[in-house]
Phi, psi and omega in degrees: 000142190273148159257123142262137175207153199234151182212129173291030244266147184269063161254168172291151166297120188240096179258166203238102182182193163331323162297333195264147177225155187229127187237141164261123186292340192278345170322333187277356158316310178303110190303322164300278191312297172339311178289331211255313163346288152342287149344295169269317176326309186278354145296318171291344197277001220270350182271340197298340168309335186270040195221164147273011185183127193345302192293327143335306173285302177306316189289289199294335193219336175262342170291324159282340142342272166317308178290329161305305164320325171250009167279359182265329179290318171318340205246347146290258235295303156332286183320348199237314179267010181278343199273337189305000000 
C-alpha cells in the first residue's frame, strides 16, 4: 500500500521579476543616507493630499521614490569608487 506524505515548509514566496528591485540594504547603517531619507519623507508626506488614499500615494509615489533613492545612491558610490 502507497503512502503519501506532504510536507509543508512556511517559506515565504519570493516573487521574481520586472517588478522586483533589489536594494542594498546596509545603505541604511549609513548616517548621511538615513538623514537624507528623512529629508525626502517629509517631502513625500507633503503629496499625499493629491492621491485617494493612502495606500495610492504609496503605490504611485513613494515606493518609486524609495527606489529611485536608492539606485541613485549605489550609483554615487559606485562613481566615487570608480574615480578612485
Amino acid at each position: 500500500m502507497p503512502v503519501l506524505v506532504g510536507i509543508n515548509l512556511m517559506i515565504p514566496f519570493i516573487h521574481r521579476g520586472k517588478e522586483t528591485c533589489y536594494m542594498n540594504t546596509s545603505l541604511i547603517d549609513d548616517p548621511h543616507f538615513r538623514d537624507e531619507i528623512k529629508i525626502e519623507w517629509s517631502e513625500w508626506k507633503n503629496h499625499i493630499r493629491r492621491y485617494s488614499s493612502i495606500v495610492h500615494w504609496w503605490e504611485n509615489h513613494v515606493k518609486i521614490k524609495v527606489k529611485y533613492l536608492f539606485v541613485r545612491e549605489e550609483t554615487e558610490r559606485k562613481s566615487n569608487l570608480n574615480r578612485k
